[in-house]
Each structure stands twice: as structure tokens, then as C-alpha cells.
VOLOVEX-409923 format. One record per atom (N, C-alpha, C): atom name; x negated, y negated, z negated; chain; residue number from 1. Coordinates in Angstrom, 1 decimal. Each point is the difference from the previous one (the first is absolute). Example, Ala and Ser with C-alpha at 12.3 -4.5 7.8 and 13.67 -1.06 7.14 Angstrom:
 atom     xx     yy     zz mol seq
    N  -13.2    5.7   -7.8   A   1
   CA    0.9   -1.2    0.0   A   1
    C   -0.9   -1.2    0.0   A   1
    N    0.4   -1.1    0.7   A   2
   CA   -0.9   -1.1    0.0   A   2
    C    0.8   -1.1   -0.8   A   2
END
This chain:
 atom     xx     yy     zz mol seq
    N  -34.9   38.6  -47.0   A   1
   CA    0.6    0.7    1.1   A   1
    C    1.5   -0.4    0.1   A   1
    N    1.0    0.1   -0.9   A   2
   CA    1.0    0.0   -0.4   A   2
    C    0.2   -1.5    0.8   A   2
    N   -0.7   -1.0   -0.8   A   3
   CA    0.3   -1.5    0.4   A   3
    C   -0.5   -0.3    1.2   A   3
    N   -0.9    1.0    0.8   A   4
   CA   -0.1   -0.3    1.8   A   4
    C    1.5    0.3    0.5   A   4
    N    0.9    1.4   -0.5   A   5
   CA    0.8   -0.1    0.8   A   5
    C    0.9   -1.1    0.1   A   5
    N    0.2    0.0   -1.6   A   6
   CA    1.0   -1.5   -0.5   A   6
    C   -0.6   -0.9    1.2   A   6
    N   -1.2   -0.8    0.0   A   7
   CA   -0.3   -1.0    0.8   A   7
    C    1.0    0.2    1.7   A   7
    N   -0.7    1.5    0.3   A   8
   CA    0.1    0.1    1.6   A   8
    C    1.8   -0.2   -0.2   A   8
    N    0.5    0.4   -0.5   A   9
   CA    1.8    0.2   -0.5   A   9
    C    0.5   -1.3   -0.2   A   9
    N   -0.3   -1.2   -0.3   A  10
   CA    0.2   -1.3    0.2   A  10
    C   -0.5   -0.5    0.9   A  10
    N   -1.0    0.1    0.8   A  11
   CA   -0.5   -0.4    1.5   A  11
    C    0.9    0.2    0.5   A  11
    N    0.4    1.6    0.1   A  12
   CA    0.9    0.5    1.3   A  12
    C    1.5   -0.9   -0.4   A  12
    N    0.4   -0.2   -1.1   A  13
   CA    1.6   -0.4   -0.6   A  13
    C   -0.8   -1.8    0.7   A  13
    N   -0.5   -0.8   -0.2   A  14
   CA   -0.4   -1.2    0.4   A  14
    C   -0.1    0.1    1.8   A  14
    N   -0.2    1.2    0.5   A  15
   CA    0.0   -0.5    1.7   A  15
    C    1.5    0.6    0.6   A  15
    N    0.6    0.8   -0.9   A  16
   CA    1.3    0.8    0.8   A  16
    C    1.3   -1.2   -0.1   A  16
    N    0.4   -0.9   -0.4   A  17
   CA    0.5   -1.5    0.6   A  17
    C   -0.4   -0.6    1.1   A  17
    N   -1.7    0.2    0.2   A  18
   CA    0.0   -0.9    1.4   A  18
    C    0.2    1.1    1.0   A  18
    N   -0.2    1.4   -0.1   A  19
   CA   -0.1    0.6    0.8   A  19
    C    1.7    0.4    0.5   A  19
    N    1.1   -0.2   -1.5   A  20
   CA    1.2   -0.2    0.7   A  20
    C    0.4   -1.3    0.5   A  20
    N   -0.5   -1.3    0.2   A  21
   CA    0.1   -0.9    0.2   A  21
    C   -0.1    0.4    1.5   A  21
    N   -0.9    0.4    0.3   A  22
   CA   -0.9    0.1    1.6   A  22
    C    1.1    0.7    0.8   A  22
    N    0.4    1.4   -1.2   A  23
   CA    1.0    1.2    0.9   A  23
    C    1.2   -0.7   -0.1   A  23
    N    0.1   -1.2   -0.6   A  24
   CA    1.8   -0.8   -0.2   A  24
    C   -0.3   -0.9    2.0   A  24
    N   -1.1   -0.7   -0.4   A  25
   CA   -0.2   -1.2    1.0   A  25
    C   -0.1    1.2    1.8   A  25
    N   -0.5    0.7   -0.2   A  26
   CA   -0.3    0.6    1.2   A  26
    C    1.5    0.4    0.4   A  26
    N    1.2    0.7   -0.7   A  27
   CA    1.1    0.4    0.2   A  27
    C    0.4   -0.9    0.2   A  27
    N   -0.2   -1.3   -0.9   A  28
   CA    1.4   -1.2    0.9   A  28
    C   -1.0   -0.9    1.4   A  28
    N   -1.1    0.2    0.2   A  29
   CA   -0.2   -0.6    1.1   A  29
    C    0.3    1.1    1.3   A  29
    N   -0.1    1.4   -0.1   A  30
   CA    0.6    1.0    0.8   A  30
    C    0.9   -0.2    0.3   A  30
    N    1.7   -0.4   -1.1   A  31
   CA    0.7   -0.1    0.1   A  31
    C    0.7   -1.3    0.8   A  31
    N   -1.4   -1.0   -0.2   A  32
   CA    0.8   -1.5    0.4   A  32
    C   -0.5    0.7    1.8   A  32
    N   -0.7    0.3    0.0   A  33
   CA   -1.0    0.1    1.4   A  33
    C    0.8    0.6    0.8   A  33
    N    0.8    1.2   -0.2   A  34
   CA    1.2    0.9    0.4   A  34
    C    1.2   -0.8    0.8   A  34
    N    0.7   -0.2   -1.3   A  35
   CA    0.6   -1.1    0.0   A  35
    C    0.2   -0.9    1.1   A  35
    N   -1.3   -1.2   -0.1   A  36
   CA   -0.3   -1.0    1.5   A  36
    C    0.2    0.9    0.7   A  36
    N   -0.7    0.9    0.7   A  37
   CA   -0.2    1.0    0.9   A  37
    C    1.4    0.5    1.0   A  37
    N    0.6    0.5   -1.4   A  38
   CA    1.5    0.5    0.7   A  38
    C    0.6   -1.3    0.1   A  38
    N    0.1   -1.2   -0.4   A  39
   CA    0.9   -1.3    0.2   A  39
    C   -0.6   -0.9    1.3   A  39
    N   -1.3    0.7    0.5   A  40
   CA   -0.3   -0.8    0.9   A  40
    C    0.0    0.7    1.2   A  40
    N   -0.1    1.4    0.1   A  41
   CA   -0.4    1.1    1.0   A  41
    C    0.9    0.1    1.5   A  41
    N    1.0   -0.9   -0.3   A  42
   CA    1.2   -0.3    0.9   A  42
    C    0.1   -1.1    0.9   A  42
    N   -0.8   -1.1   -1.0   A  43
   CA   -0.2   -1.5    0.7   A  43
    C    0.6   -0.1    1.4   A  43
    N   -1.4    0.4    0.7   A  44
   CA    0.1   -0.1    1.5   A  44
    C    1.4    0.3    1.0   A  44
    N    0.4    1.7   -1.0   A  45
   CA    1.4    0.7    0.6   A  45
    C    0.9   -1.8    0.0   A  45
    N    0.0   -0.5   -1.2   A  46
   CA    1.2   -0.8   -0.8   A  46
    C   -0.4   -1.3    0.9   A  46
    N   -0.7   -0.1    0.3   A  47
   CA   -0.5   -1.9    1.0   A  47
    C    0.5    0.4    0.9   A  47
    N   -0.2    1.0    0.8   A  48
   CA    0.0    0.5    1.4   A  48
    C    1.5    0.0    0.1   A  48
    N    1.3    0.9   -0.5   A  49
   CA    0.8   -0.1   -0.3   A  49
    C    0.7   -1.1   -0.3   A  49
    N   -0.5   -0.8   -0.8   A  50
   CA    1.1   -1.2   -0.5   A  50
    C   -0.3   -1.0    1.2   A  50
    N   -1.0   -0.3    1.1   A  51
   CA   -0.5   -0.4    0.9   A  51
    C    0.7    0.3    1.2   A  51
    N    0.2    1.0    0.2   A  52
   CA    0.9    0.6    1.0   A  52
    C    1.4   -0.2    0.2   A  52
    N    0.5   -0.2   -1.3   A  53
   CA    1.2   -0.2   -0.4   A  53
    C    0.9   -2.0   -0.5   A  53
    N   -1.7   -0.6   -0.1   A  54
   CA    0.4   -1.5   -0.3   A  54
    C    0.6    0.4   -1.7   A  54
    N   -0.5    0.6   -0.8   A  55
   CA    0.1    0.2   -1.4   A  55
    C   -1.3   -0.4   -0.7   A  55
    N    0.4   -0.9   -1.4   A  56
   CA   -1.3   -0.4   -0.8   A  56
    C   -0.5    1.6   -0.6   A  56
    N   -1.3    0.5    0.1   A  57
   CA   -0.7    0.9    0.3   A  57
    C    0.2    0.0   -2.3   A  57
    N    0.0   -0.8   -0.2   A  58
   CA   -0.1    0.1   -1.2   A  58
    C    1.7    0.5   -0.7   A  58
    N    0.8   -0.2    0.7   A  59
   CA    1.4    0.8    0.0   A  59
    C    0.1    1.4    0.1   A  59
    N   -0.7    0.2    1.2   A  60
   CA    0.0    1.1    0.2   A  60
    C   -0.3    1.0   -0.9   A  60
    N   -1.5   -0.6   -0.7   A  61
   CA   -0.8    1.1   -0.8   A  61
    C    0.7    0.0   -1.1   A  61
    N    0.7   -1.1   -0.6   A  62
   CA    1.3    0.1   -1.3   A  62
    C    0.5    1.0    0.5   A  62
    N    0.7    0.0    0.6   A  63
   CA    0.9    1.1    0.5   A  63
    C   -0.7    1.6   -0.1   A  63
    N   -1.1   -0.1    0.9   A  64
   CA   -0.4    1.0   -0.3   A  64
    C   -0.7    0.9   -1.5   A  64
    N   -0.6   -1.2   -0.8   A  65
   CA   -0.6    0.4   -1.4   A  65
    C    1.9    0.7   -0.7   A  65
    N    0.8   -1.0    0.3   A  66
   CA    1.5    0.4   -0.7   A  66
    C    0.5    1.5    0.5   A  66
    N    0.3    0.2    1.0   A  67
   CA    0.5    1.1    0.7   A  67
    C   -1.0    1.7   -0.2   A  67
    N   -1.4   -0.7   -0.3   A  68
   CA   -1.1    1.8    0.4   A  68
    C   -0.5   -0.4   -0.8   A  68
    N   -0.8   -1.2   -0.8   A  69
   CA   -1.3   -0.1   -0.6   A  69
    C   -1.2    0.5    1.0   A  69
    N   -0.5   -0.4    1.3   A  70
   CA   -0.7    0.3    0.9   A  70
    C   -0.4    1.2    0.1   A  70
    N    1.2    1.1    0.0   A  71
   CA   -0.2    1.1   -0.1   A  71
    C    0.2    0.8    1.2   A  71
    N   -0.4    0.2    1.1   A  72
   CA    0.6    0.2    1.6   A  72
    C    0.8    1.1   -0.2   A  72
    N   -0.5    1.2   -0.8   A  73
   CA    0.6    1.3   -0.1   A  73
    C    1.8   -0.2   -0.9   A  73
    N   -0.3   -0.8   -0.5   A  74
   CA    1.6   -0.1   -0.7   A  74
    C    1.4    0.1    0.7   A  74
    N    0.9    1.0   -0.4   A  75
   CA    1.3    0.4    0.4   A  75
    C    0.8   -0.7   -0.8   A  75
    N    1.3   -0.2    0.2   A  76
   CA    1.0   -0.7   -0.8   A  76
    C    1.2    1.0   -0.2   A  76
    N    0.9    0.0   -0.8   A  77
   CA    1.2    1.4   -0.6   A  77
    C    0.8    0.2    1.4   A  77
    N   -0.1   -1.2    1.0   A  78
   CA    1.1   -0.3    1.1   A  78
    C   -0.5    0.0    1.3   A  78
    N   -1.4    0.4    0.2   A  79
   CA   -0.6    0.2    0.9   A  79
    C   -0.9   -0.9    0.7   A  79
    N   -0.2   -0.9   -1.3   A  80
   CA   -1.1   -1.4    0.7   A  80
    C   -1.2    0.6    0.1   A  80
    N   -1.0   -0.7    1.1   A  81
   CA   -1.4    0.9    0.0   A  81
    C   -0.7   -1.4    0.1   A  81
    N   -1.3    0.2   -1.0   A  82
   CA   -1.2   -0.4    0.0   A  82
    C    0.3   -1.8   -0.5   A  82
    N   -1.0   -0.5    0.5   A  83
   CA   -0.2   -1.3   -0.5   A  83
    C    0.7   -1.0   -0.2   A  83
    N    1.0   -0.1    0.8   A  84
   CA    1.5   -0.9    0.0   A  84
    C    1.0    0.9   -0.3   A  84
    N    0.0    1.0   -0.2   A  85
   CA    1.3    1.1   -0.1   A  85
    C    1.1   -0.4    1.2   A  85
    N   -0.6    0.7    0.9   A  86
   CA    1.2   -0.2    1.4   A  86
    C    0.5    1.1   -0.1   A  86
    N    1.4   -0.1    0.2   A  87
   CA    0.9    1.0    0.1   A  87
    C   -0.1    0.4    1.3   A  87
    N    0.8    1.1    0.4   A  88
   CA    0.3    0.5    1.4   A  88
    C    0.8   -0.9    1.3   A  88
    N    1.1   -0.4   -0.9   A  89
   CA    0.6   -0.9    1.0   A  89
    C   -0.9   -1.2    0.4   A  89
    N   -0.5   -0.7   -1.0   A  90
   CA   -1.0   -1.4    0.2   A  90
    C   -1.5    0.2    1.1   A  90
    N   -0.6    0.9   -0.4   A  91
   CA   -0.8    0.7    0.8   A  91
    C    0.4    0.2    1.7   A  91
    N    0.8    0.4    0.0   A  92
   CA    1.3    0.6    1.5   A  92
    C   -0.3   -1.4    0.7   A  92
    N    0.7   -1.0   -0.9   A  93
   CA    0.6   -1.2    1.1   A  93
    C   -1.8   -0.7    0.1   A  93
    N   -0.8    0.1   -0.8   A  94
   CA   -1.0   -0.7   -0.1   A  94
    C   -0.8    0.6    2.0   A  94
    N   -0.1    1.1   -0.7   A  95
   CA   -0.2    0.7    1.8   A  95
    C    1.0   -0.4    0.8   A  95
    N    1.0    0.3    0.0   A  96
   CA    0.5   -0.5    1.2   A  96
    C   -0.5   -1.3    0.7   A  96
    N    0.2   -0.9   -1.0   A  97
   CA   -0.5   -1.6    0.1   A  97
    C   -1.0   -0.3    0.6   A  97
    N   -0.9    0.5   -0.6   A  98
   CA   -1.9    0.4    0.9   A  98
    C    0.3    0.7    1.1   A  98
    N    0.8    0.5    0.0   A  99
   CA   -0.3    1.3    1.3   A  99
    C   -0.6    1.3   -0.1   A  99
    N   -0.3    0.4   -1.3   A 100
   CA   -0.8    0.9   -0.3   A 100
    C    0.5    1.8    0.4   A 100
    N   -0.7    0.5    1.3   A 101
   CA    0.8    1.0    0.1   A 101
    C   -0.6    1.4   -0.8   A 101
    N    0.6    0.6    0.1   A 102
   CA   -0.2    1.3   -0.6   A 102
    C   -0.4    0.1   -2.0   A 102
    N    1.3   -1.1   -0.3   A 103
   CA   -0.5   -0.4   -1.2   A 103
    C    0.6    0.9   -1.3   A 103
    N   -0.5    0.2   -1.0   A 104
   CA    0.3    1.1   -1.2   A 104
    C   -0.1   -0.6   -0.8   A 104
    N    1.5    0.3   -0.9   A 105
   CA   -0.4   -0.7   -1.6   A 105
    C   -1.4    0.1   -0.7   A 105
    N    0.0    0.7    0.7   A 106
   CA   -1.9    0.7   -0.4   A 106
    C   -1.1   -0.7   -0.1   A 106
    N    0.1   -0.1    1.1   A 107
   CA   -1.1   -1.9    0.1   A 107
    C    0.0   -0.9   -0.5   A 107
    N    1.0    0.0   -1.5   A 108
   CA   -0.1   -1.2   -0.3   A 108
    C   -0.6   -0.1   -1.1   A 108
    N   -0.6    1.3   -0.3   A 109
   CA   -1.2    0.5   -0.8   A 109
    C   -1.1   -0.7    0.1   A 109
    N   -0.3   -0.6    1.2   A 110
   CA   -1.4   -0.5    0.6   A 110
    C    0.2   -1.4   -0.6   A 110
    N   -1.1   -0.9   -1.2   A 111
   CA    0.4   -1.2   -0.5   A 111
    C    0.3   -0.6    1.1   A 111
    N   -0.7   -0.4    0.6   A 112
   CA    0.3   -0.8    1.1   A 112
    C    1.2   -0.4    0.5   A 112
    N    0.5    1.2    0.8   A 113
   CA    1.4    0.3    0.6   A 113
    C    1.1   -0.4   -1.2   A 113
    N   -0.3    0.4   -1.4   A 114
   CA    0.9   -0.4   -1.0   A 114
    C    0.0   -1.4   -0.1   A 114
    N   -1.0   -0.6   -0.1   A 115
   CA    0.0   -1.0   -0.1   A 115
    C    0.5   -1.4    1.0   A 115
    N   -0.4    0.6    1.0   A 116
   CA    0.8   -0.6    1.2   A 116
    C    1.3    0.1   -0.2   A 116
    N    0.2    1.1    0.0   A 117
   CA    2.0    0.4   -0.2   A 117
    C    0.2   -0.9   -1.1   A 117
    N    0.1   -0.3   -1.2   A 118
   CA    0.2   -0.3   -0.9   A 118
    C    0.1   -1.6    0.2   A 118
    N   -1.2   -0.5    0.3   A 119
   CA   -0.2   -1.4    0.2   A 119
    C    1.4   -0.4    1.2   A 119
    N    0.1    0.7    1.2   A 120
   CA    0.9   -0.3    0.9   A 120
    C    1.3   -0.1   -0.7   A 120
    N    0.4    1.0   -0.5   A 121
   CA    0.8    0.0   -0.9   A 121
    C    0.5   -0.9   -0.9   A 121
    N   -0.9   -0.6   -1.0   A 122
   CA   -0.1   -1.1   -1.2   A 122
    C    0.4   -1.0    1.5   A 122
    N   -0.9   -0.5    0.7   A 123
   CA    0.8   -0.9    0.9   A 123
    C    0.9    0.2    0.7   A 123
    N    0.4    0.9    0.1   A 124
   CA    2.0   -0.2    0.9   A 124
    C    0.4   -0.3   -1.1   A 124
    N    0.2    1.0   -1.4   A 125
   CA    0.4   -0.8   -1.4   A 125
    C    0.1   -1.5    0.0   A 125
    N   -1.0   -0.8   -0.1   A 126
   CA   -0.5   -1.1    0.0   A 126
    C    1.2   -1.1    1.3   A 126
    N   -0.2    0.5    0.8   A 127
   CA    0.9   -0.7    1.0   A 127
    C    1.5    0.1   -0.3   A 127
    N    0.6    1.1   -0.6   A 128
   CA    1.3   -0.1   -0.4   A 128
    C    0.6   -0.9   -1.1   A 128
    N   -0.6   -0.8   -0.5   A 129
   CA    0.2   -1.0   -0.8   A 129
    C   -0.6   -1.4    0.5   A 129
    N    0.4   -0.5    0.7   A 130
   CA   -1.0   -1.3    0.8   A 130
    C    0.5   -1.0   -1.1   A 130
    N    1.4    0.3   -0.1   A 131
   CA    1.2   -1.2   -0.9   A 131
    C   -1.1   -0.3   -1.5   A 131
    N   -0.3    0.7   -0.3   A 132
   CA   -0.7    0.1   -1.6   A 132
    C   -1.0   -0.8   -0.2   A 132
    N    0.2   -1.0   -0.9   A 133
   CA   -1.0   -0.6   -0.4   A 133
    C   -1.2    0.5    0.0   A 133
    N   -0.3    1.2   -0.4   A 134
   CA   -1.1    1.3   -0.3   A 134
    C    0.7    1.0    0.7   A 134
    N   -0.6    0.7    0.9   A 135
   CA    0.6    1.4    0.5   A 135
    C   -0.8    0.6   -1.1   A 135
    N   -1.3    0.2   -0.4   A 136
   CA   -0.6    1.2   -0.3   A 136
    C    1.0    0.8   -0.7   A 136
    N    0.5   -0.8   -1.7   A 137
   CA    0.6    0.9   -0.8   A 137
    C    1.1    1.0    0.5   A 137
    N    0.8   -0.5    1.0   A 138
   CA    1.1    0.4    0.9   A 138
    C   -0.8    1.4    1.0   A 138
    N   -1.0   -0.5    0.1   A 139
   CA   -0.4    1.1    1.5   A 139
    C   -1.0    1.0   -1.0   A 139
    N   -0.2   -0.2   -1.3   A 140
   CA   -0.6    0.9   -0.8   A 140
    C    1.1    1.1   -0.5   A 140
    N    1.3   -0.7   -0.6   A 141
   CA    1.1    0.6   -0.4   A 141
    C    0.5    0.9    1.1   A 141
    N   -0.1    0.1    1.0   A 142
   CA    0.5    0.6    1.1   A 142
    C   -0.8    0.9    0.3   A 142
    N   -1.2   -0.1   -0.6   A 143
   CA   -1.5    1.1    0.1   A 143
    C    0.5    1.2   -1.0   A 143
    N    0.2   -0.7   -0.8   A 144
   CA    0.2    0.5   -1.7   A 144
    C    1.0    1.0    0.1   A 144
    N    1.6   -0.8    0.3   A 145
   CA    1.3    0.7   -0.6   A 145
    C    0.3    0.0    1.3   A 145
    N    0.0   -0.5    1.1   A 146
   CA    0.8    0.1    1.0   A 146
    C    1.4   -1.4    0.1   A 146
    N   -0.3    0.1    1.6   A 147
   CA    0.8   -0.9    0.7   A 147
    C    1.5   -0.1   -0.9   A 147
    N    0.9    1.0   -0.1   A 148
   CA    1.2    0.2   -0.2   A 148
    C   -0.2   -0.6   -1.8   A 148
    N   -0.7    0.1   -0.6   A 149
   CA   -0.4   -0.8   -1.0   A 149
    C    0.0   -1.9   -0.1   A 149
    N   -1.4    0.2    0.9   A 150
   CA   -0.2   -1.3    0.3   A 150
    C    1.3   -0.8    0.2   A 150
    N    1.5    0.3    1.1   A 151
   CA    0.9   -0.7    0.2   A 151
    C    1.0   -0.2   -1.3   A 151
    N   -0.4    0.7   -0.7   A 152
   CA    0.9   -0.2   -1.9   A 152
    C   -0.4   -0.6   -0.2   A 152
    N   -1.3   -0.5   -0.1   A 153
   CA   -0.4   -1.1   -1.1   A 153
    C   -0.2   -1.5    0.8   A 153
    N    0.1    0.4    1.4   A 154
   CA   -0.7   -1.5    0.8   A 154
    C    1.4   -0.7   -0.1   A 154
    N    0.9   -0.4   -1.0   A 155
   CA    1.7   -0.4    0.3   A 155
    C    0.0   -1.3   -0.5   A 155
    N    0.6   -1.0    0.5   A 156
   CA   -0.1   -1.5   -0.2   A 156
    C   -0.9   -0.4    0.2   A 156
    N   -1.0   -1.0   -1.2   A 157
   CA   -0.9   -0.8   -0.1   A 157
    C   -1.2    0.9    0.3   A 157
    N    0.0    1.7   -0.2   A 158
   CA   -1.2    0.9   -0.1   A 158
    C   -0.2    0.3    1.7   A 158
    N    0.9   -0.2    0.3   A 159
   CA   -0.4    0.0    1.5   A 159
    C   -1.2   -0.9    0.6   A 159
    N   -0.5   -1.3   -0.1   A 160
   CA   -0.9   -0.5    0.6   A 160
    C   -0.8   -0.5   -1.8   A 160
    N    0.6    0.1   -1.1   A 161
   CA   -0.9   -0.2   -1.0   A 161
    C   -0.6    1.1   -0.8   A 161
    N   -1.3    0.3   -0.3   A 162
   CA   -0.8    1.3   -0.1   A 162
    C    0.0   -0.1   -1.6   A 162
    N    0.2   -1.1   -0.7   A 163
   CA    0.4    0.1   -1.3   A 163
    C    1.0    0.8   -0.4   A 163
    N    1.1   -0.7    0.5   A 164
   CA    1.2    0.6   -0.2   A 164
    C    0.3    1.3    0.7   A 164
    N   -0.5    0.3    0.9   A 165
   CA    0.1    1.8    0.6   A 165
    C   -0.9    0.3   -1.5   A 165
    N   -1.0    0.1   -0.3   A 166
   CA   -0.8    0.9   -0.5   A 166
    C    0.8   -0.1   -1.7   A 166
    N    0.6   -1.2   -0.8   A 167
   CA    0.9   -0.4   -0.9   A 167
    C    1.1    1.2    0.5   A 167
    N    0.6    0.2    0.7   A 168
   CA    1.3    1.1    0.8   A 168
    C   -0.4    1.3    0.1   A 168
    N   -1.3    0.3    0.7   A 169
   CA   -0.4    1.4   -0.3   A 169
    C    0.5    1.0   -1.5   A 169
    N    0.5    0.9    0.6   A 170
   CA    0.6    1.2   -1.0   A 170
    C   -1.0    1.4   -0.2   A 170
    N   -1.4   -0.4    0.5   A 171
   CA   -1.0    1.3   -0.2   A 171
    C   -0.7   -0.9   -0.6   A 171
    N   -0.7    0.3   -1.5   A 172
   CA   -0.7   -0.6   -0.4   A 172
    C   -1.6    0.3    0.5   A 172
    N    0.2    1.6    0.1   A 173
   CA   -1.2    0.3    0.8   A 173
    C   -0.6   -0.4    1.4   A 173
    N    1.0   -0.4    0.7   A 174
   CA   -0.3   -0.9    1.4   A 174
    C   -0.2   -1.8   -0.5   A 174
    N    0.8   -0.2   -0.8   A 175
   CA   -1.2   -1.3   -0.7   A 175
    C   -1.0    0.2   -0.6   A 175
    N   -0.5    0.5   -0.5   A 176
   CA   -1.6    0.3   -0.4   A 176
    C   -0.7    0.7    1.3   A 176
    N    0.2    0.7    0.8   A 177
   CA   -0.1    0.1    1.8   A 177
    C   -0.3   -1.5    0.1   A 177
    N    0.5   -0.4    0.4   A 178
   CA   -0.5   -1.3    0.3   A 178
    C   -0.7   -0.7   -0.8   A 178
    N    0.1   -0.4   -1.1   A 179
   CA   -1.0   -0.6   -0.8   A 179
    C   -1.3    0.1    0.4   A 179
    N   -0.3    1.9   -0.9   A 180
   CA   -1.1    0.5    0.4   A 180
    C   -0.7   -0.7    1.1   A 180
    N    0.5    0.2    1.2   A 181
   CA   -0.5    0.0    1.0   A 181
    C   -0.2   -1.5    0.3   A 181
    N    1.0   -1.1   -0.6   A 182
   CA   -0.7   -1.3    0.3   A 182
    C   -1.2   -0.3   -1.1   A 182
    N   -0.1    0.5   -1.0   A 183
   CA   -1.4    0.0   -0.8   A 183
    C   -1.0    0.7    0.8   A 183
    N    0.1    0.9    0.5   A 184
   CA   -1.2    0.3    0.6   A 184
    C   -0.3   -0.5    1.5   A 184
    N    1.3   -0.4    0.4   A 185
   CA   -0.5   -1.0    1.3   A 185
    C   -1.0   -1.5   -0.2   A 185
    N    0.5   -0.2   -0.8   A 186
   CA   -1.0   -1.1   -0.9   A 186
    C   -0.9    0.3   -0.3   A 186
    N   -0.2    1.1   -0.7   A 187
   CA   -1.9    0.2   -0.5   A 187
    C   -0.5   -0.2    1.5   A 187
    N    0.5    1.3    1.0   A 188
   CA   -1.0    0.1    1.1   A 188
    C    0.2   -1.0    0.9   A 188
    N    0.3   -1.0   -0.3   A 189
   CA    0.0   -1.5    0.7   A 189
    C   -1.0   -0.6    0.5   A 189
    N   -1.1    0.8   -1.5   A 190
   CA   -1.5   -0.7    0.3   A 190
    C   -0.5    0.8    1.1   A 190
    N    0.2    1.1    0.1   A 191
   CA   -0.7    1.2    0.8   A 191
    C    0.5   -0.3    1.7   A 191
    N    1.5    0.0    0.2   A 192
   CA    0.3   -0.5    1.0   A 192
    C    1.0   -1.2    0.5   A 192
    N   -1.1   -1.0   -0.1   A 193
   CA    0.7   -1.5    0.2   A 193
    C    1.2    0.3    1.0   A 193
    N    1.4   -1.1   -0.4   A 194
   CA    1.2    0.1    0.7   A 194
    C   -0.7   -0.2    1.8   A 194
    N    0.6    0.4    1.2   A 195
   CA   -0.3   -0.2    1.0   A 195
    C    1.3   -0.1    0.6   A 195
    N    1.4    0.7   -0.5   A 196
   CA    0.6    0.5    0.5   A 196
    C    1.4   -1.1   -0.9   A 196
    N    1.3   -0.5    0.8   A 197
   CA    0.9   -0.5   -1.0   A 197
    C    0.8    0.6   -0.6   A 197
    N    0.0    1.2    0.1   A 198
   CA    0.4    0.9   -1.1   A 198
    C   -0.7    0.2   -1.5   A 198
END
């Protein structure tokens, strides 16, 4: 009797490995599944937008993974809302621009609408630098830290050379801002081929 239980007592110690193995594998395939899910759930908002705007759609979503982590509900300390973190003022001129009447910082709650705003945005950014070898880093820094920034560090050679601006940069956190965001402009390179000369 004794040695049935022993037996059943090493059975059970011989299957509780695979059975944590199963409860390991199911949590990281939930987790990878999630994951895709939230990183892709926007796509369409992010084409549609960078489209509208003549922006590589794959910029865009850098931007966006960097700023929310595809989170629409996300607030920022200073009042940015949702997916691109648009501020009040950015938001404001974005409606005017469209024409958009009866418009509320409120709206920009809606991915969509944020995303639009934001993309419009990243391109007037983008145009303020034509001189630059590379606008992005310059029209990213101006996302980041702001214009009144950007004009400190763009001085001499950093004016049209994006080495030497980002070499001149005095936020180290707005250089890794940009980094970031050109690593992940690159992964999703594959996802959304350049269309756009930005």
C-alpha cells in the first residue's frame, strides 16, 4: 500500500514540469499575442494619417510606439492626450488648418483625430528644416523639447548637419528621443514600405 502511494507520488512529481512548462508556454504566447495586438491595433489609424500628410507611415508609428506605447487613453504631466501626445495649442492650429469647426481638445481622444493631428504636425515640423541634410532628427527635437530648443543647438555646421545638431544637443533625453524612435522606424520599415520622402 505504502509503495502505491510512493509510485502515484513520483508519477505526479514526473508530470508537474510539463505541466509547468505548458502554464510557462501558454503565458508567454498570451503575452507575445497581446503584445502584436496592441502594436498593430492602430495600423490603419497610422497609414491613413501618414498618407494624408505625405509622411513615411513607418515614422509615424515610431513616434507613436515612443510618445503612448499604442495606448489611446494615455495623458501626459502637461496635458498631451492619447496616441501622439497633442498638446492643446498643437491640436488648436491642427483644426484650424482642416477647418474643423466646433473643435475640443477633447477630440483628440478619438485615435484617429490624434493621429491626424499629430502626423500634420510631425510634417509642418518636417518642413521647418528643408536646409538639413536629414530634417527628421531636427523635426523630432522640436516634437520632443521644443522649437526654442531646437534654435540652440541648430548653430553653425548643426544647422543643415544632423550629426553635428544631435553631437550639440544639451538634453540627453531628447537624444535618445530620437534614437529610439529611429530604431523603431527601421524595424517597422518592413511593415510599412517607405512611400513617402520623408
Amino acid at each position: 500500500m505504502a509503495s502505491d502511494e510512493g509510485t502515484r507520488g513520483t508519477r505526479r512529481r514526473k508530470w508537474l514540469p510539463i505541466v509547468a512548462l505548458v502554464i510557462i508556454a501558454n503565458a508567454i504566447a498570451g503575452w507575445l499575442y497581446y503584445r502584436y495586438r496592441r502594436e498593430h491595433r492602430q495600423d490603419a489609424v497610422i497609414r491613413a494619417a501618414a498618407a494624408r500628410y505625405g509622411l513615411d507611415a513607418a515614422l509615424v508609428k515610431a513616434v507613436v510606439w515612443r510618445e503612448s506605447w499604442f495606448n489611446p487613453e494615455v495623458r501626459g504631466k502637461a496635458g498631451e492626450i492619447g496616441l501622439m501626445q497633442i498638446r492643446e495649442p498643437a491640436a488648436r492650429e491642427w483644426a484650424e488648418a482642416e477647418r474643423i469647426a466646433g473643435f475640443q481638445h477633447e477630440h483628440i481622444r478619438d485615435p484617429g483625430s490624434n493621429t491626424l493631428a499629430g502626423a500634420w504636425y510631425l510634417a509642418k515640423l518636417l518642413r521647418r528644416y528643408p536646409q538639413a541634410d536629414d530634417p527628421v532628427p531636427y523635426a523630432l527635437a522640436d516634437y520632443n523639447a521644443g522649437r526654442g530648443n531646437v534654435l540652440r543647438w541648430n548653430q553653425g555646421a548643426a544647422a543643415t548637419n544632423s550629426q553635428q545638431f544631435l553631437a550639440q544637443m544639451t538634453f540627453p533625453g531628447t537624444r535618445r528621443y530620437i534614437e529610439t524612435v529611429a530604431e523603431r522606424r527601421a524595424r517597422y520599415r518592413d511593415e510599412f514600405p517607405p512611400t513617402a520622402k520623408r
